[in-house]
C-alpha positions as CSV (number, residue, x, y, z in Angstrom):
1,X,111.1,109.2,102.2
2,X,110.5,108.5,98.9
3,X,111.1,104.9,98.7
4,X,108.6,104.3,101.8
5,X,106.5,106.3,99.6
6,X,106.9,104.0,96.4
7,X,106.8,100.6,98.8
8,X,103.5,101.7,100.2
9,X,101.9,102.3,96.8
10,X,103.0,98.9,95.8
11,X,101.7,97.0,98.7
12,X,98.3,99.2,99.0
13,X,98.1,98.0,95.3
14,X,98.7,94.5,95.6
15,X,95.9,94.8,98.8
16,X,93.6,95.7,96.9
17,X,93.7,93.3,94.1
18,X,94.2,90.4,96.4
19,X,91.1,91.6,98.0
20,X,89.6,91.4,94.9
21,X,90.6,88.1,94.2
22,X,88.1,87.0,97.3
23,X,84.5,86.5,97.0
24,X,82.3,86.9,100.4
25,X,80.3,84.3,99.4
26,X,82.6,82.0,99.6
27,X,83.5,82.0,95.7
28,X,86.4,83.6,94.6
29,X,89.4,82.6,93.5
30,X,88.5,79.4,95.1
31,X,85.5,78.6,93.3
32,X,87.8,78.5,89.8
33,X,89.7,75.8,91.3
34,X,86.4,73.5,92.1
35,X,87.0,71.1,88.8
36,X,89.6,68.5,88.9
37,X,92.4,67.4,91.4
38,X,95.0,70.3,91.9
39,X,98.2,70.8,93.8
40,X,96.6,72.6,96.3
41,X,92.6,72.5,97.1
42,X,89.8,75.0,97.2
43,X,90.2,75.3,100.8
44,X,94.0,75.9,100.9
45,X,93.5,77.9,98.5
46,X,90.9,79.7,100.6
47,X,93.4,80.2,103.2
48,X,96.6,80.8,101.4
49,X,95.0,84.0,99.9
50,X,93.3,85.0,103.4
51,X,96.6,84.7,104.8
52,X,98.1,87.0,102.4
53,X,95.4,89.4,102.9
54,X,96.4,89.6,106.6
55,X,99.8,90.0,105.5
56,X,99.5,92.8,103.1
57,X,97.0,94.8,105.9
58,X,99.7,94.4,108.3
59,X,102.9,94.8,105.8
60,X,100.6,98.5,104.8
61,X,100.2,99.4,108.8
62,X,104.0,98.5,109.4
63,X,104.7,101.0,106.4
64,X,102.4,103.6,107.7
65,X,103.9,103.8,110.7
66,X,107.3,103.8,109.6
67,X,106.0,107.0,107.3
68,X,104.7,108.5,110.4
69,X,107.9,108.3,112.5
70,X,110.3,109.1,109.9
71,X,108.2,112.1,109.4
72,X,108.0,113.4,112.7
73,X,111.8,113.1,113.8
74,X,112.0,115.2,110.3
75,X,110.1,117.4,111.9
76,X,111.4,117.6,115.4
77,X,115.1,118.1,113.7
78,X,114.1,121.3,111.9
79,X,112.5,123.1,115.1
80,X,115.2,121.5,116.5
81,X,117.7,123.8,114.7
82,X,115.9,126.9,114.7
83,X,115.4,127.6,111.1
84,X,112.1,127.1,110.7
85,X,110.7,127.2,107.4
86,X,108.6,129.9,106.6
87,X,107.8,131.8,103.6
88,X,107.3,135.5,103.5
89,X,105.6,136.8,100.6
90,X,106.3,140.7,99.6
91,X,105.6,143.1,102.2
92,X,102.0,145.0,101.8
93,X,102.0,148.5,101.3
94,X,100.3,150.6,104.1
95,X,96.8,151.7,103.4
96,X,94.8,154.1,105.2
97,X,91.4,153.8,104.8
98,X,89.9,156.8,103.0
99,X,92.7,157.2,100.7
């Protein structure tokens, strides 16, 4: 459980500084790459980073549901076995109002 843990950190991470990277306006990351003749242009550069966007929202839901079952046949395996957990503090003494 741990390592979906740790995988969904990462990639809730990386979401959010992708989206970061991406300006509503239309500026952005794009808008650094206006000047000059590159590899790629501002609008594939546009998409490129939307499409990883799409792909980190869906790689997080994918993970999230993965979570979700892995924690419920967890769950249905203890009742499952009859030793459910439960945690009994010390037994209360009896008191009688009045005394």
């Amino acid at each position: 459980m741990n390592w979906i843990l740790i995988i969904g950190i990462i990639a809730a991470t990386l979401l959010m500084l992708i989206i970061l990277v991406q300006n509503p306006k239309g500026g952005g990351l794009a808008s650094n790459f206006s000047q000059g003749n590159q590899l790629f242009g501002v609008e594939k550069t546009t998409n490129v980073v939307e499409k990883i966007t799409w792909g980190g929202a869906l790689l997080l839901v994918v993970i999230s549901l993965v979570a979700a079952s892995y924690n419920s046949e967890k769950t249905k395996s203890q009742k499952g076995n009859g030793k459910a957990r439960t945690e009994q503090g010390p037994a209360l003494p009896d008191v009688k109002a009045g005394k």
